[in-house]
C-alpha positions, 0 to 999 in steps of 0.5 A: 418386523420382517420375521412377523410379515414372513411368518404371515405370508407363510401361513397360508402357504402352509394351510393351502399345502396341508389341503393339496396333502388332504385332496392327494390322499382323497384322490389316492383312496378314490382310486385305491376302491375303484382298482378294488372293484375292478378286481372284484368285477370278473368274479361277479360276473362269473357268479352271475352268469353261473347262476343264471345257467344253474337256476335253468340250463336251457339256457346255456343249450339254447346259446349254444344251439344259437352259436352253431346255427350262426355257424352253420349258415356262416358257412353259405359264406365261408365255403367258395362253392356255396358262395358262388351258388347264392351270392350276397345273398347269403347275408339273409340266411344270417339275419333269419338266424338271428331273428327267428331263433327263439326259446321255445318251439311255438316262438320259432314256429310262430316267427319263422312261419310268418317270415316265410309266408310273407316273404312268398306272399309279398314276392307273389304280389310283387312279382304280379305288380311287375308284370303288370308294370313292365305292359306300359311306358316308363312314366305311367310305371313310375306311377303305378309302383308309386300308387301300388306301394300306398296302397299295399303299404296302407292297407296293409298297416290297417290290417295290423289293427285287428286284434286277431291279426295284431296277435298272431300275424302281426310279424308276418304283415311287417315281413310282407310289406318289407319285402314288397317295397323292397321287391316293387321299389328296386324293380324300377332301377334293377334289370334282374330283380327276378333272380334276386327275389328267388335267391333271397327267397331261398336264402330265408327258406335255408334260415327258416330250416336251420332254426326249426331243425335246431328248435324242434330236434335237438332238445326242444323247449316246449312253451305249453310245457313252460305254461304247464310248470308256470301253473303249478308254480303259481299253486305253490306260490299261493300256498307258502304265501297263505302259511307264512302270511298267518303265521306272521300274523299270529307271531308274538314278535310281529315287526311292522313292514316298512313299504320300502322292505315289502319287495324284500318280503317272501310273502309279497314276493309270492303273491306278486309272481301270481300276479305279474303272470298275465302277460306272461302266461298269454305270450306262452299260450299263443306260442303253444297254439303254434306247436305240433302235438308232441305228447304221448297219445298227441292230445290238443294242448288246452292253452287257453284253459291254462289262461282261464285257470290264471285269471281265477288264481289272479282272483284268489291272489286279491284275497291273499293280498288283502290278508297280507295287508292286514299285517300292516294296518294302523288299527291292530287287534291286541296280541291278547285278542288273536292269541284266542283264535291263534290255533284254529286260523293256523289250522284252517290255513294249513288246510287251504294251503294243503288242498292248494299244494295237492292240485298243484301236484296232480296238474304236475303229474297230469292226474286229476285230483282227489274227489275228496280234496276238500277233506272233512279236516277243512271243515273241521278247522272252519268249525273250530273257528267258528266256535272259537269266535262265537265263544267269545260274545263279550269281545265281539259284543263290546263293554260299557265300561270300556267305552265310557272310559275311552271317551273320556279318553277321547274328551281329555285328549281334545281337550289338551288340543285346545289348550295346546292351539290356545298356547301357540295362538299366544305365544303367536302375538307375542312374537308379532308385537314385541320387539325381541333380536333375531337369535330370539325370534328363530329359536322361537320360530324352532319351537314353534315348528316343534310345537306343531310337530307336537300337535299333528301327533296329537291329533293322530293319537287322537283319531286313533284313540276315536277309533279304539273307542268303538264298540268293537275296536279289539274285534274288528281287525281281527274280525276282518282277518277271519272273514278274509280266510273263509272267504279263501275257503270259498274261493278254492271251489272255483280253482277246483273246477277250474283244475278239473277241467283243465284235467278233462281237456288236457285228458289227464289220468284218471284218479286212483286211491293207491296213487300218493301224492306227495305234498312238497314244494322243494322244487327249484323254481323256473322263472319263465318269463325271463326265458322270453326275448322281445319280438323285433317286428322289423330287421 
C-alpha cells in the first residue's frame, strides 16, 4: 500500500520537473537568439550607414560640415578672450548652428535670413516699446508691456495665416515674436536689457555667418540642382515603369499581384516616386527662390516651371497607374487574345518610353530636345496597332455562338444555385425539428457553413461567367489596355510643351543634330526628398 501512495505522490513531482527542464531550455534558447542578435546588430548598422553614404555622399560632407561649425562656435565658449568678450551669450551662436544648418544653400538662406531679420525686427520693436515705457510710472508700464505683448503676439500669429507669409516667412514671424516677448517681458525686471539684446544680436549674426560660409563656400548643395535631377529621375521612372508594365502584360507566365506584394513591385515602386513628388518638388522650389544665381551665364532658376512640368508628369502617371491596374482585374483577356496585339503594344510602348528617356536626357544636359522627338517610329507602331486590331472584326464584334453557348452557361449555373438554397433550406428544418445530440448538431453546423462558402463562389462564378457572356467579353480587357497606351501617346504632347518651355525660361542650349543623346538610364538614383530635415519653428 505505502509503495502505491509514494509512487503516486511522485508522480506529479516528476511531471512538474520535466516542465521546469522544458521552460529552462525555452529560456536558454530565448537568450541564446537574443546574444545572436546582439552580435549581428553593429554589423547591421555599419551597413546601413555605409549605404546611406554610398547611395549619396553629400551626405557624409554636410555632417562633417555640421561637426565643424558646431566647432567652430564652440570656441566662443572654449577660448577665454572670446568668452569674456560675449558672455553667456555665446549659447545663441550654438543654438543658430543647429537650427539654421540645412542641406542645401536655399534652406539656409531661407532660415538664417528669416532668423535675422526677425531678431532686428523684433529688437527694434522692443527697444521703441522700451522707451516708451521707461516715460511713464512702474504700473501704467506694467500695463503697457501687458497690452503690447497681446497685441504683437496677436497680430503677429494673424499674420502667419497668410499663405504667402505662412509659406516664405512663417519662421521668421516665430523668431520675431520670440524675441520680442523675450526682450519686452525681461525689460520690466532687467536693468541692462539693452546690453543683452545687442549682445545676443551679435552672437545669432556670428551663427548666421558660420552657416552660409559653410552652405555657400564649401561644397554647396544647390536645391534648384536637387529640383533639376528630381525632374529627370521622374522622366526615367515613367519610362521603365511604361516597359516593364507592357511587358508583364504580354508574358505567358504572368502571376497575379497579391495587394500586399505591390509595394515590393518595381513598376509600383516607379510610378509611386512620381507621385509622391509633390511635396517634395515645392519645398526644393521655394528653397531655390532663396539662392543666388550660380550658373554660368547667372540665369533666373525657373522653379515653378520645374513645378508646372510635375503636375503634368503627375497626370501622365494616372494613365500609367490605370494601365498597371490592368494586370490585376478580375475579367483578363485569354492569352490567345493578347498574343495577337503582342508585338505592336510592345512596340508602341518602347517608342513612349524612347521619347520619355530623350527628354529626360536633354533637361540633364540642359539642351532642348530633338524637333523631331516624336519619330515617324511612334507613328508607325500607333499604325500597326491599329491595323492589328481592325484586323481582328470577329473578336471585337462577337459570335452568336458563343454567346448563346455562354448563357446557357449562365442559366445552368443558376439553376444549380436554387437548387443548392433548396437543399440548405431542407436540411435547415430538419435540424430545427429533429431531435439529434450535440456532436450531431455541430457537424451540421461545419457542413452547413461549408455549404455557404460553397455558394458564395457559386455565386461569383456566376457573375463571372455573366460577364464572360457579353458580346465582347474576350476584347474588352484588352481593348481597355490599348485605348490606356494611345491615350499615353496623347498625353506625351503636353510633357513636350512643358520641357520646351522649361528650356526657353531656363535658357538651355540650343539643339543640334551632331549632338547625340545617348538614351540610358543606369545612373544611381538620388532620393532627395530624404535629404530634407524638418523645419523647427521654435527653439
Amino acid at each position: 500500500m505505502c509503495p502505491k501512495v509514494y509512487a503516486d505522490a511522485e508522480m506529479p513531482m516528476a511531471r512538474t520537473g520535466d516542465h521546469s527542464t522544458k521552460t529552462n531550455g525555452d529560456c536558454g534558447k530565448r537568450i541564446q537568439k537574443f546574444a545572436q542578435k546582439v552580435e549581428r546588430c553593429p554589423g547591421l548598422v555599419w551597413q546601413k550607414m555605409w549605404k546611406l553614404g554610398r547611395d549619396d555622399p553629400r551626405r557624409v560632407i554636410h555632417s562633417l560640415k555640421v561637426g565643424i561649425s558646431l566647432t567652430l562656435v564652440s570656441l566662443l565658449y572654449l577660448m577665454e578672450p572670446l568668452f569674456l568678450g560675449i558672455g553667456h551669450n555665446a549659447i545663441w551662436a550654438v543654438m543658430t548652428v543647429v537650427l539654421v544648418l540645412e542641406f542645401t544653400v536655399g534652406a539656409t538662406l531661407c532660415k538664417g535670413l528669416n532668423r535675422g531679420f526677425g531678431t532686428l525686427l523684433a529688437g527694434s520693436l522692443a527697444f521703441l516699446m522700451e522707451y516708451i515705457a521707461d516715460e511713464s510710472g512702474l504700473i501704467f508700464r506694467a500695463i503697457f508691456i501687458g497690452a503690447a505683448v497681446f497685441l504683437i503676439g496677436a497680430a503677429a500669429t494673424y499674420t502667419r495665416f497668410f499663405p504667402f507669409i505662412k509659406k516664405n516667412y512663417d519662421y521668421g514671424v516665430v523668431i520675431f515674436l520670440l524675441t520680442f516677448n523675450l526682450i519686452t517681458v525681461s525689460s520690466y525686471r532687467v536693468e541692462n536689457v539693452l546690453k543683452i539684446a545687442i549682445e545676443r544680436l551679435y552672437t545669432i549674426a556670428i551663427g548666421c555667418g558660420i552657416c552660409l560660409i559653410m552652405t555657400l563656400l564649401i561644397f554647396p548643395n544647390w536645391s534648384g540642382q536637387d529640383l533639376h535631377n528630381s525632374t529627370v529621375s521622374k522622366l526615367e521612372r515613367l519610362a521603365k515603369s511604361i516597359e516593364a508594365c507592357v511587358k508583364e502584360y504580354f508574358n505567358e507566365n504572368n502571376i497575379e499581384i497579391n495587394e500586399d506584394e505591390s509595394s515590393e513591385d518595381p513598376i509600383y515602386e516607379g510610378y509611386k516616386a512620381v507621385l509622391d513628388s509633390k511635396s517634395t518638388d515645392e519645398t526644393l522650389a521655394l528653397h531655390a527662390s532663396w539662392e543666388p544665381r550660380h550658373s554660368r551665364y547667372c540665369h533666373k532658376f525657373p522653379s515653378q516651371q520645374y513645378l508646372k512640368l510635375g503636375a503634368v508628369l503627375r497626370h501622365f502617371c494616372y494613365t500609367v497607374v490605370a494601365l498597371h491596374g490592368c494586370l490585376q482585374t478580375e475579367i483578363q483577356a485569354p492569352q490567345s487574345v493578347r498574343a495577337l496585339f503582342k508585338d505592336p503594344c510592345i512596340r508602341l510602348a518602347g517608342e513612349v518610353a524612347k521619347v520619355l528617356m530623350e527628354l529626360a536626357n536633354s533637361i540633364r544636359k540642359r539642351c532642348h530636345c530633338s524637333p523631331e522627338i516624336l519619330s515617324d517610329h511612334l507613328q508607325e507602331a500607333l499604325k500597326d496597332l491599329n491595323t492589328a486590331i481592325t484586323s481582328q472584326p470577329r473578336l471585337f464584334f462577337g459570335s452568336k455562338i458563343n454567346q448563346d453557348s455562354n448563357m446557357l452557361a449562365v442559366a445552368a449555373t443558376a439553376h444549380a444555385s436554387q437548387e443548392h438554397q433548396k437543399d440548405s433550406r431542407v436540411s435547415t428544418s430538419s435540424v430545427r425539428t429533429d431531435p439529434s445530440t450535440l456532436l450531431e448538431r455541430r457537424n451540421r453546423r461545419v457542413s452547413e457553413q461549408s455549404k455557404e462558402a460553397e455558394l458564395k463562389l457559386l455565386r461569383r462564378l456566376s457573375s463571372k461567367i455573366a460577364i464572360t457572356s457579353l458580346e465582347f467579353s474576350e476584347a474588352l480587357p484588352f481593348a481597355a489596355f490599348a485605348s490606356l497606351l494611345v491615350e499615353m501617346v496623347a498625353k506625351l504632347d503636353h510633357i513636350i510643351e512643358e520641357v520646351e518651355e522649361l528650356g526657353r525660361k531656363a535658357c538651355f542650349k540650343e539643339y543640334k543634330h551632331c549632338d547625340q543623346i545617348v538614351v540610358t538610364s543606369e545612373r544611381p538614383q538620388i532620393i532627395v526628398d530624404q535629404n530634407n530635415f524638418p523645419s523647427h519653428g521654435a527653439e
